[in-house]
C-alpha positions in Angstrom: 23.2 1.0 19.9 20.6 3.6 19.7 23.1 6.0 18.4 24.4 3.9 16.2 20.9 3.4 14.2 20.3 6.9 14.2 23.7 7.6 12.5 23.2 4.8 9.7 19.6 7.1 9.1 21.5 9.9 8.5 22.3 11.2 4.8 26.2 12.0 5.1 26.7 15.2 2.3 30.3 15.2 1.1 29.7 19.0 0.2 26.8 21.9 -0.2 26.3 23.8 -2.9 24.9 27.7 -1.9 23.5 30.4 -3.7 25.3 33.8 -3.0 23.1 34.7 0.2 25.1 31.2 1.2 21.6 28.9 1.2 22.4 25.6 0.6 20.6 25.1 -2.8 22.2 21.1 -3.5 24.0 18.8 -1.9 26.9 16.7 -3.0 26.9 12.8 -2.2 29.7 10.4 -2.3 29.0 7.5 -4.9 28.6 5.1 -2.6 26.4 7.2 0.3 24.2 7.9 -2.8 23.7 3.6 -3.4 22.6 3.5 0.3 20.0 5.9 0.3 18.8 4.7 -3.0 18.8 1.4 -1.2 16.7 2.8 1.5 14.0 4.0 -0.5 13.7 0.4 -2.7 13.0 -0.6 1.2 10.7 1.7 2.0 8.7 1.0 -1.3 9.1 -2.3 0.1 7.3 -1.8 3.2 4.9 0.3 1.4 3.2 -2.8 -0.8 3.9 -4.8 2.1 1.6 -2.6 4.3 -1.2 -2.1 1.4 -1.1 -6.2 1.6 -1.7 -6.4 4.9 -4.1 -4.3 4.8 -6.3 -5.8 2.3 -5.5 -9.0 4.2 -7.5 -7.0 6.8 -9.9 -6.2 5.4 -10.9 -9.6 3.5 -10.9 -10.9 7.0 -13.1 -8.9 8.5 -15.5 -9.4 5.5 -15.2 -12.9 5.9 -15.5 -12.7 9.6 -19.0 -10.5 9.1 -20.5 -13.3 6.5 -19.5 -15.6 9.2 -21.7 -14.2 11.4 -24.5 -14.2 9.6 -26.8 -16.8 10.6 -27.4 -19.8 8.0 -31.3 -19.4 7.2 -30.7 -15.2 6.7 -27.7 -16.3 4.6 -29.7 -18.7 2.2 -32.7 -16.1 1.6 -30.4 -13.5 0.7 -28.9 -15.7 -1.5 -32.2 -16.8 -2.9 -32.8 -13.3 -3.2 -29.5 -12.7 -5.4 -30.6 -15.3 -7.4 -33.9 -14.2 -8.4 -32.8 -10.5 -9.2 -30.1 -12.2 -11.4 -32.7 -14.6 -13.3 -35.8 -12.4 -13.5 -33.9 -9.4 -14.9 -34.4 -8.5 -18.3 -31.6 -6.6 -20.1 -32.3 -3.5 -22.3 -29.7 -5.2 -25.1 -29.3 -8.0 -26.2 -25.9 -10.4 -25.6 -23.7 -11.6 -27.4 -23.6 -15.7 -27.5 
């Protein structure tokens, strides 16, 4: 089985195409080898916005898991203390109503 996965991972070139020190410079694909591997990179950006998810998901826990911890009476005065910078503040320009 093992073998078998690492063979479907493999990029199977019809043909090379070499320079005239005989580096391979480009590769030929067949048509349908070339819809596979396009295939497997619309997975891997897949995976890639599905790890980025997870990861905020992470993170919003552990934010959530911190204000958790914070006792109730230290919680309210630092929201009382939001509140006041918010209401005493005076703005430099006016707003528009």
């Amino acid at each position: 089985m093992r073998a078998t996965q690492k063979e479907k991972d493999i990029v199977h070139v019809k043909q090379y195409v070499t320079d005239a020190k005989g580096h391979k410079m480009a590769a030929i694909l067949d048509i349908k080898e070339l819809a596979r591997v396009h295939e497997l990179l619309e997975d891997l950006a897949d995976l890639k916005v599905i790890e980025e998810r997870v990861y905020e998901l992470v993170i919003k826990n552990s934010a959530k898991k911190e204000l958790d911890d914070i006792p109730a009476a230290q919680f309210l005065k630092i929201d009382a203390a939001i509140l006041s910078l918010n209401t005493s503040r005076s703005f430099p320009f006016k707003t528009s109503e």
